[in-house]
C-alpha positions as CSV (number, residue, x, y, z in Angstrom):
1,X,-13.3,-1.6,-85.0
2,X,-9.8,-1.2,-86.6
3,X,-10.5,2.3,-87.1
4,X,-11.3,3.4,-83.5
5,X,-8.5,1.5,-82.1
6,X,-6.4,3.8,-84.8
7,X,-8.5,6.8,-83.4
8,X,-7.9,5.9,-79.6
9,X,-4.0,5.2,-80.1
10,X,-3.8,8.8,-82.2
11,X,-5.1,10.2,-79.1
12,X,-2.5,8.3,-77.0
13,X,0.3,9.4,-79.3
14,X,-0.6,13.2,-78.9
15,X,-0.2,13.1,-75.2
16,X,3.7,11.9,-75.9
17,X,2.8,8.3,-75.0
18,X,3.4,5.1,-77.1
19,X,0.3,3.1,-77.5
20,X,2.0,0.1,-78.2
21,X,3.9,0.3,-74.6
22,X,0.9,0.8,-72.4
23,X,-1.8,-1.9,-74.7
24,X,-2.6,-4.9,-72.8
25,X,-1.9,-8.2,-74.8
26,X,-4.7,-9.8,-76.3
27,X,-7.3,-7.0,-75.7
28,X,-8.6,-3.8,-76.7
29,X,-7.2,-2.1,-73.8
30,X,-4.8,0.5,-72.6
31,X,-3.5,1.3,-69.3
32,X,-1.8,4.9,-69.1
33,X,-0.8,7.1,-66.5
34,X,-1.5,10.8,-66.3
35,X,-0.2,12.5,-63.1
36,X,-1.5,10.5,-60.1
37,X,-4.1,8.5,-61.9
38,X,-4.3,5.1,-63.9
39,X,-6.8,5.5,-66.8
40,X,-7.8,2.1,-68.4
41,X,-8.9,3.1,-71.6
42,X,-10.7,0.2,-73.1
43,X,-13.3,-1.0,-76.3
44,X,-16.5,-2.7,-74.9
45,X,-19.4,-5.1,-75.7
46,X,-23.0,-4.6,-74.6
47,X,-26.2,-5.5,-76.1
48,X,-24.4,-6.0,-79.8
49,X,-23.1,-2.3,-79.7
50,X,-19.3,-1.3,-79.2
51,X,-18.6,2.0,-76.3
52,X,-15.3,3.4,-75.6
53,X,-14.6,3.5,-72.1
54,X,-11.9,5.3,-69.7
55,X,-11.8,4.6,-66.6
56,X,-10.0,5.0,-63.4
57,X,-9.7,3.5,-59.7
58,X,-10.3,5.4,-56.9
59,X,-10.6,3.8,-53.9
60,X,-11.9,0.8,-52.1
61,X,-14.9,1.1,-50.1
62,X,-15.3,1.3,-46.6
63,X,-16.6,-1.3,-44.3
64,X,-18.5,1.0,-42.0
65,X,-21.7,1.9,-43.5
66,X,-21.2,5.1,-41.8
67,X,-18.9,6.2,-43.7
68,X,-20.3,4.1,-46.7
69,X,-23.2,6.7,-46.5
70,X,-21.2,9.7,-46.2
71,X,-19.1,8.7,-49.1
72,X,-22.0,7.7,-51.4
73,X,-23.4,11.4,-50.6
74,X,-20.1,13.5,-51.2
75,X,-19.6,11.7,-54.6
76,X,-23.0,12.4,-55.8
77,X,-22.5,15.6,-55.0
78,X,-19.3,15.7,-56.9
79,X,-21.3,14.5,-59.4
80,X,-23.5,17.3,-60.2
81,X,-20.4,19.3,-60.4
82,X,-18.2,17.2,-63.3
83,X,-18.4,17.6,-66.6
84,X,-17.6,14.5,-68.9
85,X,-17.3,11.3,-66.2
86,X,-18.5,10.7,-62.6
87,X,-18.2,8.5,-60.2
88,X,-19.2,4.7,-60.2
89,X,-19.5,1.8,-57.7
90,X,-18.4,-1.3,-59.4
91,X,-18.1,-4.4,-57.0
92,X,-16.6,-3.3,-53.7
93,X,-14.7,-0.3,-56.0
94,X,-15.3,3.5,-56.4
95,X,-14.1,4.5,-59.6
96,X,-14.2,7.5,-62.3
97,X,-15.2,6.7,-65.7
98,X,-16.7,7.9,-68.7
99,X,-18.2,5.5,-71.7
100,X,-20.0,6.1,-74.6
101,X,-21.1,4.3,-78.1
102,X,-18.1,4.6,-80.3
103,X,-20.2,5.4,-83.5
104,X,-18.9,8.5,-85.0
105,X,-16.1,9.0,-82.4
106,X,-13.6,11.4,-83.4
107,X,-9.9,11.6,-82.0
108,X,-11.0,15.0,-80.3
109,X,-13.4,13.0,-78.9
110,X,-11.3,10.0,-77.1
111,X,-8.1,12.7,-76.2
112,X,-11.0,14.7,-74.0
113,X,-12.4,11.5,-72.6
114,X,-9.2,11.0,-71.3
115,X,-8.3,13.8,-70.5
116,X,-11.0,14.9,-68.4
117,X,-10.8,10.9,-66.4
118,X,-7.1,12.0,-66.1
119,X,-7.9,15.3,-64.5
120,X,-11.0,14.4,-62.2
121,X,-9.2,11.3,-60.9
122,X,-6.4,12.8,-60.1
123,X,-7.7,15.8,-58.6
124,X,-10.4,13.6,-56.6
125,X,-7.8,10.4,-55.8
126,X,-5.8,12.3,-52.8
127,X,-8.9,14.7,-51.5
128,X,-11.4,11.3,-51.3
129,X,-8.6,9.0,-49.9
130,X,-7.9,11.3,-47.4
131,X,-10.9,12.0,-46.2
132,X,-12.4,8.7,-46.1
133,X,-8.8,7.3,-45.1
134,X,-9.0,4.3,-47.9
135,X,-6.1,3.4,-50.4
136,X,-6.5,-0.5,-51.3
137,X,-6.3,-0.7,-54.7
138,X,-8.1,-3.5,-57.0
């Protein structure tokens, strides 16, 4: 474990931000910000196995299942057409994330996780919010 929390704070470093200023206390977690977009980059338990995940909030969702619908059907488009995270409903949350197992994770790896969260959610934050006309965040 040690060594992918050294491999996921390298990857921090190189994008001239200090690991030890955006870690949340007490957890395997960072919190960063790249243009627009929060990215929670955080270590995770399931089934006995350890992932890697990055993830970022996008917007709440909306109340009328009218627009519920029409939002659940532009971001699965969306989805067909990004490479390395998609979109995700967690409680009454969209978000962008990416997560894998973090058996033989390289820094390359974790600074294009992030990178490509940072970019999609930035790009998508404004373009979704606006057209769905939601901003609350969690």
């Amino acid at each position: 474990m040690e060594d992918v929390i050294k491999i996921i704070e390298l990857s921090i470093s190189s994008f001239g931000i200090n690991p030890d200023e955006v870690k949340v206390p007490d957890q395997n977690k960072w919190k960063l910000i790249r243009g627009s977009a929060v990215i929670n980059v955080r270590i995770f338990e399931h089934e006995g196995e350890h992932g890697i995940e990055a993830c970022a909030f996008m917007m709440r969702l909306p109340d009328d299942p009218e627009t519920l619908y029409r939002l659940y059907n532009r971001v699965l488009v969306l989805n067909d057409s990004i490479i390395g995270a998609w979109f995700s409903i967690r409680e009454d949350y969209l978000y962008l994330l990416f997560n894998r197992h973090i058996a033989g994770m390289t820094q390359v790896e974790v600074k294009r996780i992030i990178e490509n969260v940072s970019y999609y959610a930035d790009h998508y934050e404004h373009l979704l919010r606006d057209e769905f006309g939601l901003t609350e965040a969690p």
